[in-house]
C-alpha positions in Angstrom: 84.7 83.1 106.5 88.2 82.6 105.1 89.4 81.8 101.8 90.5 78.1 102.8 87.2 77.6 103.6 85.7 78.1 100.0 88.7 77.9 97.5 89.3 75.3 95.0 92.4 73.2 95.9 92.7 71.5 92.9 94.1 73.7 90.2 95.1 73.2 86.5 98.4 75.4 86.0 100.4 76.2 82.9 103.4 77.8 82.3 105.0 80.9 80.1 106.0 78.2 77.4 102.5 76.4 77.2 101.2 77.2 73.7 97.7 79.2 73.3 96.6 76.2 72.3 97.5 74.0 74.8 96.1 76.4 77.6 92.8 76.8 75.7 92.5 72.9 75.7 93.0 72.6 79.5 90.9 75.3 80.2 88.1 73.4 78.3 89.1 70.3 79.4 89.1 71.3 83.0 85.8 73.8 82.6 87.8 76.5 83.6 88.1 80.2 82.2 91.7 81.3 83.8 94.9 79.5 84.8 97.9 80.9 86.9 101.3 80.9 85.2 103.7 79.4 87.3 107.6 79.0 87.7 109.4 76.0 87.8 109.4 76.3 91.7 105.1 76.3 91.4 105.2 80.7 92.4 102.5 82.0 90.7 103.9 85.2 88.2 101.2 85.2 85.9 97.4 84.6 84.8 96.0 83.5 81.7 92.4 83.7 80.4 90.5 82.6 77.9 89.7 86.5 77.3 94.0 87.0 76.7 93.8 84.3 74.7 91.3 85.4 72.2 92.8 89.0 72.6 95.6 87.7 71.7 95.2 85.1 68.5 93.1 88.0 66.8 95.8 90.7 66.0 98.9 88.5 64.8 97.4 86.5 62.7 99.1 83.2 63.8 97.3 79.8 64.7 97.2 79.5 68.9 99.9 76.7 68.6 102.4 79.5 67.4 102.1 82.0 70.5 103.2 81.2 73.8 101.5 82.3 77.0 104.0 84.6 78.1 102.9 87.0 75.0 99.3 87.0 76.3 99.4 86.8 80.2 98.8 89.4 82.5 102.0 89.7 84.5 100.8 91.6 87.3 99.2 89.3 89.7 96.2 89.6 92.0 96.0 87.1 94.7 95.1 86.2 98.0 96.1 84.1 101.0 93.9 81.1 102.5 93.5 83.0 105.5 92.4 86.4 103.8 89.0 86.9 104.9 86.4 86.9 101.5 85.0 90.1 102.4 88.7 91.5 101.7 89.0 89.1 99.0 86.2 90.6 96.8 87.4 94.2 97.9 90.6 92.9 95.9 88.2 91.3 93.1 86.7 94.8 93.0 89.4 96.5 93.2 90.8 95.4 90.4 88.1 94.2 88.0 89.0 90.2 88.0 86.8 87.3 88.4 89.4 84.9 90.4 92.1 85.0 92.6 95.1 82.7 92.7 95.3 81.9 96.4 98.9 81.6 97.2 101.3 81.4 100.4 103.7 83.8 101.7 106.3 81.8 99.5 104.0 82.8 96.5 103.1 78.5 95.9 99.8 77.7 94.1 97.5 76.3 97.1 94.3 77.1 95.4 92.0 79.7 93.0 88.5 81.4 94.5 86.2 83.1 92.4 83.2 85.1 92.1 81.1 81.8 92.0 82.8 80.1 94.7 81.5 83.2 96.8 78.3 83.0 95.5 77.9 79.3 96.3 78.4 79.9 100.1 76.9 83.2 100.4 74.2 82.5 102.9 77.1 80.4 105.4 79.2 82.7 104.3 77.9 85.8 106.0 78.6 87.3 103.2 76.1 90.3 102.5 74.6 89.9 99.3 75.4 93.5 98.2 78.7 92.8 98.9 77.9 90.2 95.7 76.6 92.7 93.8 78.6 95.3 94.0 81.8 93.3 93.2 79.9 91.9 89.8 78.8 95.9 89.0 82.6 96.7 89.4 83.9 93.5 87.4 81.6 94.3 84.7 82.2 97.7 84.1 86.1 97.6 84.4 87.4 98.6 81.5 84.1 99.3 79.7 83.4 102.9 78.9 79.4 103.5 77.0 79.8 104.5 73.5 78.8 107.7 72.7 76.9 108.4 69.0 77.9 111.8 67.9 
């Protein structure tokens, strides 16, 4: 299956300017948990999460209204075309320990976001295995977290 076939097409965007504050309110207005950064142009340069954002209010002290995206974001973007197939899609979701992909054209335009979920809602006319699933949730999950060792 390819990514057309599964992605979300309609996608709330924000840019570098947008405000903490405004990107948590479209994230919770829109029941979404991530949002591409994009250009004037609509290229996709960043993502925003409501992780960063969090992350990012605790340690300066300043209300969300105060600090723009562009001090949060992630500026190294993982993505995918609408004609990657979704087994190489969660190899990249693996890979690198995210949730969602922007899906974007050779141009680097916004057409769409897939996630995990939007996998997981097709898997069975997918023909996607399920430990395929699996192991992309084990990786995404343990990214980034090392046990803590009492000593």
């Amino acid at each position: 299956m390819k990514v057309r076939d599964l992605m979300v097409r309609t996608v709330v965007s924000c840019t570098a300017d947008t405000t903490l504050a405004q990107a948590a309110e479209l994230m919770h207005a829109h029941n979404c948990g991530a949002l591409p950064v994009v250009d004037a142009a609509g290229r996709v340069y960043g993502m925003v999460t409501d992780r960063d954002i969090c992350m990012g209010v605790a340690p300066r002290h300043l209300p969300p209204a105060h600090i723009a995206v562009r001090e949060v974001m992630a500026h190294r973007v993982h993505a995918c075309g609408p004609d990657d197939d979704v087994l190489v899609t969660l190899a990249t979701m693996r890979g690198h320990g995210v949730r969602r992909l922007p899906v974007i054209d050779d141009s680097g335009h916004l057409e769409g976001i897939v996630s995990v979920s939007d996998v997981i809602r097709v898997e069975g006319r997918a023909g996607v295995p399920e430990h395929e699933i699996l192991d992309t949730l084990r990786e995404i999950s343990t990214k980034g977290h090392q046990p803590v060792i009492a000593g």
